[in-house]
N, C-alpha and C positions, 0 to 999 in steps of 0.2 A: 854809532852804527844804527843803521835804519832796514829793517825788517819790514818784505811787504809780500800780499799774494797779488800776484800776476798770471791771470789764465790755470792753469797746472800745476805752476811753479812756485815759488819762493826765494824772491831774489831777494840780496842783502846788499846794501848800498845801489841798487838799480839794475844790477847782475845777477846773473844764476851763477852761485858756488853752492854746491853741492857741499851738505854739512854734516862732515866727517866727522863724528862724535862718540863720547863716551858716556854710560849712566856713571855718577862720580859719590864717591863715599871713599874719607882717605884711607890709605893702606895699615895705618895704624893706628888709625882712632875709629874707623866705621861709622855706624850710626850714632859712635857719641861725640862726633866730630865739634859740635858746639856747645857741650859742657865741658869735653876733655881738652880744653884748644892748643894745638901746635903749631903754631905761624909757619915753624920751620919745616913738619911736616910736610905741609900744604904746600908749600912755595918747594918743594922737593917735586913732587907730586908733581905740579904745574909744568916741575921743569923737563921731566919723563914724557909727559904733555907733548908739549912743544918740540921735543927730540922724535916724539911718532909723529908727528905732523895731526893730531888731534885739533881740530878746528873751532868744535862744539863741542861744550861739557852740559849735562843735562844734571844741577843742582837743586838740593830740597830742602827747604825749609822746614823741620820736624815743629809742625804746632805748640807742644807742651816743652821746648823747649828757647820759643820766638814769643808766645802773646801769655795777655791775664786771662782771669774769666769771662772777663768784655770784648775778647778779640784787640787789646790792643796790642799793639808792638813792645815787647819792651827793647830798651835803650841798649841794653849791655848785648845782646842778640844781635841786633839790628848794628850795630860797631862794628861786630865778629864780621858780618854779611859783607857790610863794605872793604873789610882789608882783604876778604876771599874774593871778593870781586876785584879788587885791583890787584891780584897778588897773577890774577885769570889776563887779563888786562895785559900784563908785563910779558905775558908769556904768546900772545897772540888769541889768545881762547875765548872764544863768545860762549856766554852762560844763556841757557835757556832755565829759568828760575819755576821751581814747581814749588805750590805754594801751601796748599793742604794736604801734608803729612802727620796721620793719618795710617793709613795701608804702608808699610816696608817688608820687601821678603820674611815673610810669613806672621806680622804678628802684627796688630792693630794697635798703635800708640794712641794714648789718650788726645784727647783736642779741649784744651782746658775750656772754651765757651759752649759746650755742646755734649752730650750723651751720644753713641752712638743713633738710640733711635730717634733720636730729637734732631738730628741731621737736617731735613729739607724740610722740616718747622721755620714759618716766618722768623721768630726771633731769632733762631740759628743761624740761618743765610744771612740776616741782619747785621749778625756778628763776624760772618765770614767774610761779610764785601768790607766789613771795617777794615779787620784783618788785611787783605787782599789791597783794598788800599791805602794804608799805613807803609808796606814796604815798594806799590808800585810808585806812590808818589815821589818815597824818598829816594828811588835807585832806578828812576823811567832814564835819567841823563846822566847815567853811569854808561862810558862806553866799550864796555863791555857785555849789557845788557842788548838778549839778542830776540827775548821771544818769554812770552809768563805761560805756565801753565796753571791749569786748575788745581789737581791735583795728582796723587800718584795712585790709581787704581781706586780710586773712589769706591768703588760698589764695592770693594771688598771689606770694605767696613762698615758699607750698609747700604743693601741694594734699591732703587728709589721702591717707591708701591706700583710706579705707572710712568711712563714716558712721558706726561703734562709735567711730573711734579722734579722729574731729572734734568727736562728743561727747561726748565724755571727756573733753576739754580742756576745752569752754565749760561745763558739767558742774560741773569743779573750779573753774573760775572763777568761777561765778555762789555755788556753795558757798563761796569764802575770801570774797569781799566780802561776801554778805549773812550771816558770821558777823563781819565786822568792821562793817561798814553795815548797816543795817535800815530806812533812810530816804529812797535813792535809789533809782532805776532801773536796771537791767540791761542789755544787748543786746549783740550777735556783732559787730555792724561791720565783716562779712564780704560780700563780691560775692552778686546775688541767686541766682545759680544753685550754690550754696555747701551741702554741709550741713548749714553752722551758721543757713540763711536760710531753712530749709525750716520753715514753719509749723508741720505736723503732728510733726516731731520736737522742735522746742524749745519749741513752746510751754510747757511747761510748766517749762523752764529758766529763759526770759529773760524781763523784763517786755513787751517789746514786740521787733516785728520792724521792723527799716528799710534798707529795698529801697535799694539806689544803681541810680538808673536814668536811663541816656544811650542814648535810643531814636531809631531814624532810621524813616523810611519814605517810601517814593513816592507817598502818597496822606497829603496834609495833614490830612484829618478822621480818616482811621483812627490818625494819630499822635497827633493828641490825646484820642481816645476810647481809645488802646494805656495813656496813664498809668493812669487809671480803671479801666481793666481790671487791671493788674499789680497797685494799690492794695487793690484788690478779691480778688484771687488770696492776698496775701499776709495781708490780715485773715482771712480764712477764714469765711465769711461773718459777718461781722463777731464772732469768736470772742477773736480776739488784737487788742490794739492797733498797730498802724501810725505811725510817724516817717517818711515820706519823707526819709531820712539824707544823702544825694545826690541832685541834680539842675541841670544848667545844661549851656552851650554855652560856644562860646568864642566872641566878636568876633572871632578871628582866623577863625576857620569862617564866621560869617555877619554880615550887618550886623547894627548896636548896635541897630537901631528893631525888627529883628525876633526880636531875644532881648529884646528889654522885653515885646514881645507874646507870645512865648514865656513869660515869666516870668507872667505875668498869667494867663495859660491855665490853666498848672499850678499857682500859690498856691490858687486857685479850683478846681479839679480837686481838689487833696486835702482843702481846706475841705469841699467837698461830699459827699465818699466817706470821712468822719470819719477821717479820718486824725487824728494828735492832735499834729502838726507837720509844717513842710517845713524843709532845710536848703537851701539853695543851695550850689553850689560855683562861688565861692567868696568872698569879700569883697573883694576887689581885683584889680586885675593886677599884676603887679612888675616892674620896672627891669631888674633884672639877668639880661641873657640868658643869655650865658656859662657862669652856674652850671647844674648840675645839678640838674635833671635837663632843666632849662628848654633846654640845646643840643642835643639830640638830640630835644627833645618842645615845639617852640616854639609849637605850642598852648597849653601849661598856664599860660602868661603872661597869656592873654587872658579869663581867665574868669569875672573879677571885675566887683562892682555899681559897682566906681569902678574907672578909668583909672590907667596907672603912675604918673602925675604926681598924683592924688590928687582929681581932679574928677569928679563923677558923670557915672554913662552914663546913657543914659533906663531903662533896667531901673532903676535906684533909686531915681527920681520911683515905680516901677509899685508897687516895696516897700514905698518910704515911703507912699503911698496904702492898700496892701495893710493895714497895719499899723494906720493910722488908721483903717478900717472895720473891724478884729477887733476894737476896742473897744465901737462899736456892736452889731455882729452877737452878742457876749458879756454884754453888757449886758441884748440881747432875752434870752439865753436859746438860743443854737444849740447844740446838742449835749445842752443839758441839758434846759430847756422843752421844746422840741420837738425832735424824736426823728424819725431819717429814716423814709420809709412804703418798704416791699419786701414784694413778695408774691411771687417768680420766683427764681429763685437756677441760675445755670452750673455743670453739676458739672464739676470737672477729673480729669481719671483717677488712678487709684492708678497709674500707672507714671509720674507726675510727680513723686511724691515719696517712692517706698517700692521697694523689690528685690524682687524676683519670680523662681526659676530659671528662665530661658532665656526669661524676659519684660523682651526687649534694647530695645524703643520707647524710649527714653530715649537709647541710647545712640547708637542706628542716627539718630534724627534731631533729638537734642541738646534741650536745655531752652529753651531761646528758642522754637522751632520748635515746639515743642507746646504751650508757655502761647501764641500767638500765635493758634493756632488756638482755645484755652479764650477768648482775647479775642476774636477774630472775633467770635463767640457774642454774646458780653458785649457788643459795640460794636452790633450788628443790634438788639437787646433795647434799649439806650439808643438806637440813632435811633428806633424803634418809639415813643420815652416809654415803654418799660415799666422800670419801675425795677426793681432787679434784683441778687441778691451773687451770689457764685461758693461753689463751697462743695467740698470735699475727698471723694474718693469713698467713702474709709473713714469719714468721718462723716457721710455724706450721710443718715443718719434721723435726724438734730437737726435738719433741714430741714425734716421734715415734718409739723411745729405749725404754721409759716406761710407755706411757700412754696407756692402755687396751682399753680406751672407749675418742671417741674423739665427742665429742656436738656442732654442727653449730648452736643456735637457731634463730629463725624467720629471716634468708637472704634469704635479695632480690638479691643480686647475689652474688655469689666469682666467683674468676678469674679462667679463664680453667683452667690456669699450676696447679691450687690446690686442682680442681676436680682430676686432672691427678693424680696427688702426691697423694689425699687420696684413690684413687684404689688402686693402690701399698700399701698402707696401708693395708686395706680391705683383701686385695687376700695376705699379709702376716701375716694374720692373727687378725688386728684388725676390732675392732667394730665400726663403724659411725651412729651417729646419727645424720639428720638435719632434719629442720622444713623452709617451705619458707613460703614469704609472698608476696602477690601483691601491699596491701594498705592498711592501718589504719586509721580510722577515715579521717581528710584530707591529710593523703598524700598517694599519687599513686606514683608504680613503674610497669606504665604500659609495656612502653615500655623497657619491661628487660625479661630478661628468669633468674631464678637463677640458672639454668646450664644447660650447652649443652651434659650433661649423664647421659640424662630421664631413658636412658636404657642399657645403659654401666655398669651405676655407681649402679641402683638402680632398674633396673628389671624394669620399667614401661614405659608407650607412656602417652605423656600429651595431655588429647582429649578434651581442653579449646580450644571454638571456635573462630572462627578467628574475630579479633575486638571486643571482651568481653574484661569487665572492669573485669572477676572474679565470683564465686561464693560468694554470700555474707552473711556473717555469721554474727549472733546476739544473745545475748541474753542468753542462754543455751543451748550449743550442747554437746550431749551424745556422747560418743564412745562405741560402742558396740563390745566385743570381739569375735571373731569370730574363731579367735586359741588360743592354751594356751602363752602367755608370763610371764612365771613365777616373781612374786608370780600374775599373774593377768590371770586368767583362761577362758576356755572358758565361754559365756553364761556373766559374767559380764561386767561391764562399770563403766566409769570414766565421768562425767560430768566437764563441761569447761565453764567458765563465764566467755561471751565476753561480753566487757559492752558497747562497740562503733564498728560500725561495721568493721567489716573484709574481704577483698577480698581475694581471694585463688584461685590455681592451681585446677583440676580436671584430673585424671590421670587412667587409668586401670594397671592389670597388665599382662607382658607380659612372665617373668621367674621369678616374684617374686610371693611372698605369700601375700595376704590379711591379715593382725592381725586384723584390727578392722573398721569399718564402723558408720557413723553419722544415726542419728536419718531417714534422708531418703533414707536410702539405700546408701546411696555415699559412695566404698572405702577412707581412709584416713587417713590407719596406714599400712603401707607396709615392708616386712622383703625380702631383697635380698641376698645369699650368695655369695661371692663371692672368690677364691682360700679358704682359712682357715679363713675367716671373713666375717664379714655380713655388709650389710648397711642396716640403719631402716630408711625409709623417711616419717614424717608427714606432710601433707597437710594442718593441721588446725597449724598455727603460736602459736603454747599455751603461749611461753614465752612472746611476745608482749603483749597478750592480760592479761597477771596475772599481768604487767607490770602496766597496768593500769585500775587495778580493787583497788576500795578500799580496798577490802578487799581479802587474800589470800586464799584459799582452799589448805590447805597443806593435804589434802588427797591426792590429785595429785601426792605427793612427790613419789608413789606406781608406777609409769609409768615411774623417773628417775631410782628407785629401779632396776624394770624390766630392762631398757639397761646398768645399771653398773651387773646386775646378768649374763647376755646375754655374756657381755663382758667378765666375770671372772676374774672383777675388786676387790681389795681385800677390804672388810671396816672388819678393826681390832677389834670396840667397836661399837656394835649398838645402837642407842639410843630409847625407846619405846615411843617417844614424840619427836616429828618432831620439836618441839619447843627449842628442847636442841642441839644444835653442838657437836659432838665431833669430836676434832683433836688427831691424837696419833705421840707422837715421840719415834722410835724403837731404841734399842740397844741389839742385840743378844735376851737372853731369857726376857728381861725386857724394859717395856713399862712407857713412862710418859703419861699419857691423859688428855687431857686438855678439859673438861666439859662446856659449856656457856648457861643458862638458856636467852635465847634471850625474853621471855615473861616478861612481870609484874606480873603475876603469882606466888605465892609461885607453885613448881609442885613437884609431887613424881615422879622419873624417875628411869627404869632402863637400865644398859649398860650389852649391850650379850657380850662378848667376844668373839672373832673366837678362840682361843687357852685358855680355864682357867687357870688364874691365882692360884699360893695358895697363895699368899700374895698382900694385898692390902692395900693401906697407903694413905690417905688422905696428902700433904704435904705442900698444899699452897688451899688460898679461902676460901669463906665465906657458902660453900654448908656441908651439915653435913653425912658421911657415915653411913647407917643403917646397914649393911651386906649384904653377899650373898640371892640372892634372888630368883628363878627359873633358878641355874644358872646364873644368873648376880651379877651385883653388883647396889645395891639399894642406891640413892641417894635422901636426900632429899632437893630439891633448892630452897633460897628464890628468889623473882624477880630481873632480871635482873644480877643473883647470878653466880658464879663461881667458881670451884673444880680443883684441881690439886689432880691426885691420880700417885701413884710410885703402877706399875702392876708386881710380881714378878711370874713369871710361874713353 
């Protein structure tokens, strides 16, 4: 089996098949799966496997009990490895092998060559590329071998000191394998908020990046449009390929009915946002409580698509289904024939993934907290139906061959050369839209301007007096329209719940237009043209503050609508329920749409078409076609539901 990155993707023998997979620790041995060994176990396992249509098993290597003190292999480990590899083999399953364990659901196993803090020590790596090459050489042309990873959460056993010294490691890593292997895949297998998980520095290390992502939130739609988003973030609009590496719940967390519909959300969720796999975590629950790490962490028990006793949960009816329509939807042609449509792209800031002296955003309000706010963005943009990638600030003019409408939300600064760069956008023609912010609840970015082209870039003078913390906002602020921004006219408004306070800019204007004004007369919606494009600057940070309201007001979505319309950005399939996504992937006169009902809601929805269809096919999901409707196409979703329809024109 030969693993390669192509473009986005990750094809496997020269194809995209989408890899269906599982994180694997057997159902009755767990983590002592290679002291306690069960052949019969495993080859049981396998065969549960292969009965869910499981494509991909994501297997680990537990260090202390694989190598010496030298990082070698030993022999009786390395025997085990091989009949679990063919036992994977028999049953159809490609292993993507991780290889420094390390970090397991909650407790740090010894690495007999290495102390934890002696980790990214010369000698230490020394011993880990032995390590690393000891089992890639002996099992590169096993054919069931599909992809190595580095490790399993590396930082959680010892965070590097600096980004130099974390790629240095995966670095030498990705260098000893692909001089022993030339046929698989790559990846860091490190937490998302990781040096080793940061797009814009390994991209050009690893074959692909795969986010472990366990997201909560208070508003059920904004959690499911959050995966999308994160998926999104870490493709870089769609630059690098993506493996959703982790993802699941525990039944002991929540009931079994609503992690199958969980699970259904997200299969679909990464299908749609080309991802080129998802893993679950994790294939079963286990018996044994007692053992570690399971007595102190007695969630990790519960995470699995089957029960301790070995009978499906409803999540593995959702997989098993899940599995059986990647064969159709592969069949048509998804990812390859037709090719997703985006004209919009989110930039997320250069201090999300790069060092700057005494530019501390990163640190002052953490990495969650600011890709949260790049999602906000990103989630407004999809309830709108404007399709949409996110895209890195430092390469944000790769962006500008096809993105109509480009979204800065809530920065506190970018760099001049980016203000420079997105003129030249603007005046050829495209649409900008940003939002700045001063400070959020506790944190301030006083001493910062978020750009030195008040009035270059965006028609205005900033008349925020000298040593003010800001305008401070609370609570509920209107915007009142004051020109037409289509569909949002003059004469109305949009309300805004900030639920902590907000410091902000205060600005006139000086060639720009006024759109809209807060409740006391304050400019705070500004449209400036510029060559053949326009730049829209809001004062009031929206995405910060939706960011952290409990609950979302997807009215709102009417204000991203407005600057994707502005733009003359294209959205293919509208949806009349901000609470459904739709992605479309074009080919000539025919469309596949991929529909995701993100509420628990049953909803009746429907999708406009910018070109009607005369033929419309339901081909994959659990959502039921009613017909054409006022001109659309009427869907009806249960929660948390999902359609595949084939659009013929």
């Amino acid at each position: 089996m030969r693993t390669e990155r192509s473009g986005c993707l990750i094809l496997t023998d020269g194809v995209f098949r989408f890899l269906l997979g599982v994180n694997y620790w057997p159902r009755l041995l767990n983590i002592r799966m290679w002291r306690d060994w069960d052949e019969g176990a495993l080859r049981r396992d396998a065969e549960q496997m292969r009965e869910l249509g499981v494509r991909a098993a994501r297997v680990f290597v537990k260090c202390e009990d694989f190598a010496d003190e030298q990082g070698n292999l030993r022999e009786e480990a390395a025997a085990k490895l091989g009949r679990f590899l063919d036992i994977l083999s028999e049953n159809g399953v490609a292993a993507f092998v991780t290889l420094l364990v390390g970090h397991m659901s909650g407790k740090n196993w010894p690495i007999p060559w290495t102390s934890f803090e002696r980790l990214y020590e010369p000698e230490s790596v020394e011993r880990t590329l032995r390590f690393a090459r000891g089992i890639v050489e002996r099992f590169k042309n096993h054919p069931t071998v599909a992809g190595w990873i580095l490790s399993n959460e590396l930082s959680l056993v010892k965070r590097a000191a600096g980004r130099g010294e974390a790629l240095q490691l995966l670095r030498s890593f990705a260098c000893a394998v692909r001089a022993a292997d030339g046929e698989h895949v790559l990846s860091s297998g490190d937490i998302p908020d990781s040096y080793m998980q940061e797009t814009p520095s390994v991209s050009s290390i690893v074959d692909y990046v795969g986010p472990h992502l366990y997201l909560y939130d208070t508003d059920e739609v904004r959690h499911g449009y959050s995966y999308a988003a994160f998926l999104e973030l870490f493709a870089c609009a769609g630059e690098v390929p993506v493996i959703l590496e982790e993802f699941g719940f525990s039944t002991l967390q929540y009931s079994e009915e609503s992690h199958a519909e969980f699970l259904n959300e997200v299969l679909y969720t990464a299908l749609s946002h080309e991802a080129s796999g998802a893993f679950v975590w994790c294939f079963s629950d286990f018996p044994h409580e007692s053992d570690p790490p399971y007595e102190w962490r007695p969630l990790e028990l519960g995470f699995g698509l089957l029960r301790k006793d070995g009978t499906p949960k409803p999540a593995a009816a959702v997989f098993k289904r899940f599995a059986g329509e990647l064969e159709k939807l592969e069949a048509l042609g998804l990812h390859t024939k037709y090719r997703r449509v985006a004209q919009a792209a989110v930039v997320a800031p250069f201090y999300l993934f790069s060092d700057y002296e005494f530019v501390w955003y990163k640190a002052a309000l953490g990495f969650y907290a600011l890709a949260q706010v790049v999602g906000t963005c990103y989630a407004m943009l999809a309830a709108a139906s404007v399709p949409a990638k996110t895209a890195y600030e430092l390469g944000v003019e790769r962006t500008f061959g096809w993105a109509k409408l480009l979204a800065m939300p809530s920065a506190a600064v970018a760099l001049a050369s980016t203000w420079r760069k997105l003129l030249g956008y603007v005046e050829g023609g495209g649409t900008l839209y940003a939002s700045f912010i001063r400070g959020l609840g506790g944190f301030r970015a006083l001493h910062e301007s978020s750009t030195h082209m008040w009035g270059e870039l965006f028609g205005v003078e900033n008349t925020l007096e000298a040593g003010s913390v800001g305008r401070k906002l609370e609570g509920r602020v209107t915007l009142a329209f004051e020109r037409d921004l289509p569909p949002l006219r003059r004469g109305s408004a949009l309300a805004v719940s900030i639920p902590e306070p907000v410091w902000v800019f205060k600005a006139r204007p000086v060639d720009a237009e006024v759109l809209a004004v807060d409740e006391s007369g304050e400019p705070v919606l500004f449209e400036a043209k510029r060559g053949g494009g326009r730049a829209l600057l809001s004062l009031i940070p929206i995405e910060a503050a939706l960011a952290r309201c409990e609950r979302v007001d997807w009215g709102l979505r009417m204000l991203y609508e407005a600057f994707a319309l502005a733009a003359g950005a294209e959205r293919p399939y509208i949806s009349s329920d901000p609470r459904v996504e739709v992605q479309t992937f074009a080919s000539g006169s025919e469309d596949l749409v991929i529909a995701i009902n993100r509420s628990r809601q049953a909803l009746e929805v429907v999708l406009t078409p910018a070109r009607a269809p005369k033929e419309v096919e339901v081909v994959a999901g659990n959502a039921q076609l009613k017909g054409m409707e006022r001109g659309g196409i009427a869907l009806s979703m249960p929660g948390k539901s999902a359609s595949v329809l084939h659009c013929k024109r």
